[in-house]
C-alpha positions as CSV (number, residue, x, y, z in Angstrom):
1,X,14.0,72.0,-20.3
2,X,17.9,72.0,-19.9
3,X,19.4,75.3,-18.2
4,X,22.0,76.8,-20.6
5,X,23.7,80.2,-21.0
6,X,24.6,81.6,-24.1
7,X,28.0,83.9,-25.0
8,X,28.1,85.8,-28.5
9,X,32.1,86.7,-29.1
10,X,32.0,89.6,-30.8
11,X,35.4,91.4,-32.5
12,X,36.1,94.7,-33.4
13,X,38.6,93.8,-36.1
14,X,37.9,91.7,-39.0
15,X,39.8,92.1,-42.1
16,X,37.2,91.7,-44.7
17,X,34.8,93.8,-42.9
18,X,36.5,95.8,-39.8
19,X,33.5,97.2,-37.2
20,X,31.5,94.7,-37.9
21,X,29.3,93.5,-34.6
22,X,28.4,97.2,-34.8
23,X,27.2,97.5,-38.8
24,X,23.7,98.7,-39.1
25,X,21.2,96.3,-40.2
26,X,17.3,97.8,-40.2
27,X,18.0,100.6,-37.5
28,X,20.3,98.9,-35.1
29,X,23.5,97.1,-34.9
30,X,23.9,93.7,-35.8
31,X,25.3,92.7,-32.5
32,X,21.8,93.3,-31.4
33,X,20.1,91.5,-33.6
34,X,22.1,88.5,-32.4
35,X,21.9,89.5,-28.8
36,X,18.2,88.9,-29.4
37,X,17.5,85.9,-31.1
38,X,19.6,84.3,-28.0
39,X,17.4,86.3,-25.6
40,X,14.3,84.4,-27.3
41,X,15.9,80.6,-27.1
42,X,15.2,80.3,-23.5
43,X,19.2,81.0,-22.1
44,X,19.1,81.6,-18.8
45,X,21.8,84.2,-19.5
46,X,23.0,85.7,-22.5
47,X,26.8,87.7,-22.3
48,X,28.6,89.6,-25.6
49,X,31.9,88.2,-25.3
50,X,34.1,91.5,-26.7
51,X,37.7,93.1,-27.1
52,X,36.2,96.8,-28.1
53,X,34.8,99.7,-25.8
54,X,32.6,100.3,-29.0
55,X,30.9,97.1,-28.6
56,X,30.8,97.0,-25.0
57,X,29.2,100.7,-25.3
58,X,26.7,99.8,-27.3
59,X,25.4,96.7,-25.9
60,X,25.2,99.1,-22.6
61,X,22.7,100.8,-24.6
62,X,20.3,98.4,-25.4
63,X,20.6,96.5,-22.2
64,X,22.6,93.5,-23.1
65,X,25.2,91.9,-20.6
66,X,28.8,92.6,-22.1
67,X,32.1,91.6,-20.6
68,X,35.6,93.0,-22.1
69,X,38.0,90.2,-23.0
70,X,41.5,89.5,-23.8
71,X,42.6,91.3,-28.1
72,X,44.8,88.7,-28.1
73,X,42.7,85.6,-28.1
74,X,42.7,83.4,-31.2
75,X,39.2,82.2,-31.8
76,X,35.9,83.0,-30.1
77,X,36.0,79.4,-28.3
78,X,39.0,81.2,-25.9
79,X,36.9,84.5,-25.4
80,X,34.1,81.9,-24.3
81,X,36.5,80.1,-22.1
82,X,37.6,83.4,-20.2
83,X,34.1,84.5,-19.6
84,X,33.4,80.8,-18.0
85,X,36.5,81.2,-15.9
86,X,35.6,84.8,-14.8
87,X,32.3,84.0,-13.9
88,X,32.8,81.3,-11.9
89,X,30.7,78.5,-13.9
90,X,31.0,75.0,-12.7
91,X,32.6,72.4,-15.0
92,X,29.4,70.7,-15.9
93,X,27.6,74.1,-16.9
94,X,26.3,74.6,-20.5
95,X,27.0,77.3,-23.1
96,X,26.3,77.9,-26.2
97,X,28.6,80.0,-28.8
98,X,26.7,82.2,-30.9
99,X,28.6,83.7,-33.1
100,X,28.2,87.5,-33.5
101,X,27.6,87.5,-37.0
102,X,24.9,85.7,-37.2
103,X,22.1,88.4,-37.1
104,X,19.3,85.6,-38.7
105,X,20.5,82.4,-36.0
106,X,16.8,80.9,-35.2
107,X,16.2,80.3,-31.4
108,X,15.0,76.6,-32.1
109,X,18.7,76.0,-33.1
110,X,20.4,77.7,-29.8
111,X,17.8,75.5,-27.9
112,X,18.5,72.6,-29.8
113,X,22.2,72.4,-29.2
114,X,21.6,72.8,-25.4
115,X,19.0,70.2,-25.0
116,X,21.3,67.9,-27.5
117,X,23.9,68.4,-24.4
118,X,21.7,67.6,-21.9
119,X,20.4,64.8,-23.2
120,X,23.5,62.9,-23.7
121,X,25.8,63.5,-20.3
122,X,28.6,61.8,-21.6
123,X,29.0,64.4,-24.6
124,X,31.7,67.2,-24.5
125,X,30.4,69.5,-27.1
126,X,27.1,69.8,-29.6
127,X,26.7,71.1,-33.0
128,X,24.6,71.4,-36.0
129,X,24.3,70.5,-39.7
130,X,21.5,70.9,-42.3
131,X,21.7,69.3,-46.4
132,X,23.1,70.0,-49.2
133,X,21.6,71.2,-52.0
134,X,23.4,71.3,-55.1
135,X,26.8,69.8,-56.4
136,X,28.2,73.8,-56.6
137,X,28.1,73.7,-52.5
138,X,29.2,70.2,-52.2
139,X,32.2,71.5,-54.3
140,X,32.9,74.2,-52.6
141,X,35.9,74.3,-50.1
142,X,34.2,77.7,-48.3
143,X,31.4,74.7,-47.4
144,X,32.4,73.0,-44.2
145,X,31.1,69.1,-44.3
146,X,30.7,66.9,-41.6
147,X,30.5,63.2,-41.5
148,X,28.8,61.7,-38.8
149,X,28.3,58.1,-37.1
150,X,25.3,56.2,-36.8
151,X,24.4,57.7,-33.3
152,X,24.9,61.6,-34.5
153,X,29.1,62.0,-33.4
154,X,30.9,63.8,-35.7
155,X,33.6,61.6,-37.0
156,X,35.0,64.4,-39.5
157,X,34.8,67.2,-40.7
158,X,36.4,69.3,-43.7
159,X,36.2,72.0,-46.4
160,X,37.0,69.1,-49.3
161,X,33.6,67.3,-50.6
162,X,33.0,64.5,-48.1
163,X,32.1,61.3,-48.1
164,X,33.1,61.2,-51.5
165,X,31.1,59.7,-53.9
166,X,33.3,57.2,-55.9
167,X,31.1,55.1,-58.0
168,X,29.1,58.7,-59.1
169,X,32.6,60.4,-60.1
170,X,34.0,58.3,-62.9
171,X,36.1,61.0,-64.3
172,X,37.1,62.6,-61.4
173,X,36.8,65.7,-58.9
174,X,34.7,67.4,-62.1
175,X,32.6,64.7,-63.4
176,X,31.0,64.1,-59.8
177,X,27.1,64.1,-59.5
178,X,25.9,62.9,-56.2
179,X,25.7,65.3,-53.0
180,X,22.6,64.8,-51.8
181,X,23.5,62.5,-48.7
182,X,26.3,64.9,-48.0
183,X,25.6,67.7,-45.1
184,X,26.8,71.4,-44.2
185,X,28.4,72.0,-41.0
186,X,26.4,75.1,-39.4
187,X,29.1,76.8,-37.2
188,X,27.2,76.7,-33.5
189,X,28.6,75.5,-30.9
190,X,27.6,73.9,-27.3
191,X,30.1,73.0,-24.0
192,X,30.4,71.8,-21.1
193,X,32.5,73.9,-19.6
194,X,34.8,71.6,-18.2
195,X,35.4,70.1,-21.5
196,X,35.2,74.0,-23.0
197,X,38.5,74.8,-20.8
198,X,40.5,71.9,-22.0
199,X,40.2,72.9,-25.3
200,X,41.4,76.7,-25.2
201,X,44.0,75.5,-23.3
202,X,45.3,72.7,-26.3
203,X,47.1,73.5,-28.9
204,X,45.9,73.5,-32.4
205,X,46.4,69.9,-34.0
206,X,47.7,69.1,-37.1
207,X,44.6,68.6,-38.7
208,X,43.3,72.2,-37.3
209,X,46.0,73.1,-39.0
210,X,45.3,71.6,-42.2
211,X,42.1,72.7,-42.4
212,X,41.8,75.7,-40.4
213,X,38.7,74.0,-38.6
214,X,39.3,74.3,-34.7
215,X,36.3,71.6,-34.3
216,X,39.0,69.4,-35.6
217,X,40.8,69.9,-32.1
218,X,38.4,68.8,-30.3
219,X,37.7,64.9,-32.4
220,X,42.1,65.3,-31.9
221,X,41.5,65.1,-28.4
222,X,39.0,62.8,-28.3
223,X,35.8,64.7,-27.4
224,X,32.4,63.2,-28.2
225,X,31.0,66.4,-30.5
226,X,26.8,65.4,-31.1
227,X,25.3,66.5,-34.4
228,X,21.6,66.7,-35.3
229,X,20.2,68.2,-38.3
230,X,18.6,72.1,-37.4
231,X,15.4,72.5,-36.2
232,X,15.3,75.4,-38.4
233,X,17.8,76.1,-42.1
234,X,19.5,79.7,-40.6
235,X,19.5,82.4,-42.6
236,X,23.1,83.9,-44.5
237,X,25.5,85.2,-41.6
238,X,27.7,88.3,-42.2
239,X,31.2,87.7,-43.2
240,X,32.0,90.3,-46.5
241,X,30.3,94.2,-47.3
242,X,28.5,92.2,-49.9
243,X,26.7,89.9,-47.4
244,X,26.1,92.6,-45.2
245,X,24.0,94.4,-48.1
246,X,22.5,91.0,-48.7
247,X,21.1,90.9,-45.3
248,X,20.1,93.8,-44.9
249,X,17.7,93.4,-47.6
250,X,16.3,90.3,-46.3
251,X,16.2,92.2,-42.6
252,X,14.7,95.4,-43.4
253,X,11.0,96.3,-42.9
């Protein structure tokens, strides 16, 4: 079994739903419910990642390891980066972003990317995908779509409805009818940590930019990112108030 740590960034601010790492879902704060669904997928260490006493307070609580980082760092992928640097990890040293809102993540997938990494030395980074299940997602630009090679390396990936389907769609974007061959991007992430420094330290590209996708950096620079289909289909993360009610419901007792 492949030794891997896991860090969860977690953010005090977030302008749709401000405070949210420490929003109550069945009794406790989310952050917790993350913190333990990466305790159960086997990490041999598993850090919160955050830029708020609040958060680090709490963590304290239940007994998670927290670390303060930088307010001013741009994506969780630089919070992750600091915490590797502070800590001392060697370059070829595994860890897995779990992203704090994600109160539903199964362990199989956190495992998953890690042994994905380990299996394949030359890789730089690992992530996961699942299908899609009606046009209505394929459609939608909120849905993050990954194309991927032969061998499982991502070769794109992008918010428009990819590949597209030209001999289905006659008419056009509207008249499309085929998605089923098309997959969802499911926002985990795996390093090396070599690899993982290199990347906070590059600029966004231009077709970050584009699509405001910073795994588009990473195929810009020419890192090997592995994709496999998840072990497990991850429940709805936590982005708006109304997803936080809608988990909640599916979380409490």
């Amino acid at each position: 079994m492949s030794r891997f740590r896991v860090v969860i960034p977690a953010r005090f601010a977030s302008t749709r739903l401000p405070g949210k790492p420490l929003a109550e879902i069945a009794g406790v704060p989310m952050i917790r419910h993350v913190w333990e669904r990466a305790s159960a997928s086997g990490a041999t260490e598993v850090i919160v990642a955050t830029d708020d006493e609040r958060i680090l307070e709490a963590c304290d609580g239940f007994g998670a390891s927290a670390m303060m980082t930088s307010p001013s760092h741009a994506s969780g992928t630089d919070r992750i980066a600091e915490v590797a640097l502070s800590a001392g990890w060697r370059d070829e040293d595994l860890v897995v972003n779990v992203q704090g809102d994600e109160p539903l993540i199964p362990p199989a997938n956190i495992a998953q990317v890690a042994a994905m990494l380990n299996s394949r030395p030359a890789a730089e980074m690992a992530t996961l995908c699942t299908g899609i299940n009606s046009l209505e997602e394929y459609l939608d630009t909120n849905t993050v779509k990954v194309v991927r090679a032969q061998d499982g390396r991502a070769l794109y990936f992008s918010r428009a409805p990819v590949p597209w389907h030209r001999e289905s769609a006659p008419g056009g974007l509207s008249s499309q009818t085929r998605y089923r061959d098309s997959l969802r991007h499911i926002g985990i992430y795996g390093y090396r940590v070599g690899p993982l420094h290199r990347l906070a330290a590059t600029p966004p590209s231009p077709l970050e930019s584009a699509e405001c996708l910073e795994q588009l950096r990473a195929l810009w620079i020419g890192y090997t990112i592995l994709t496999d289909i998840a072990a497990e289909i991850p429940g709805p993360g936590v982005d708006t108030p109304e997803g936080l009610e809608s988990v909640r419901r599916l979380m409490e007792p």
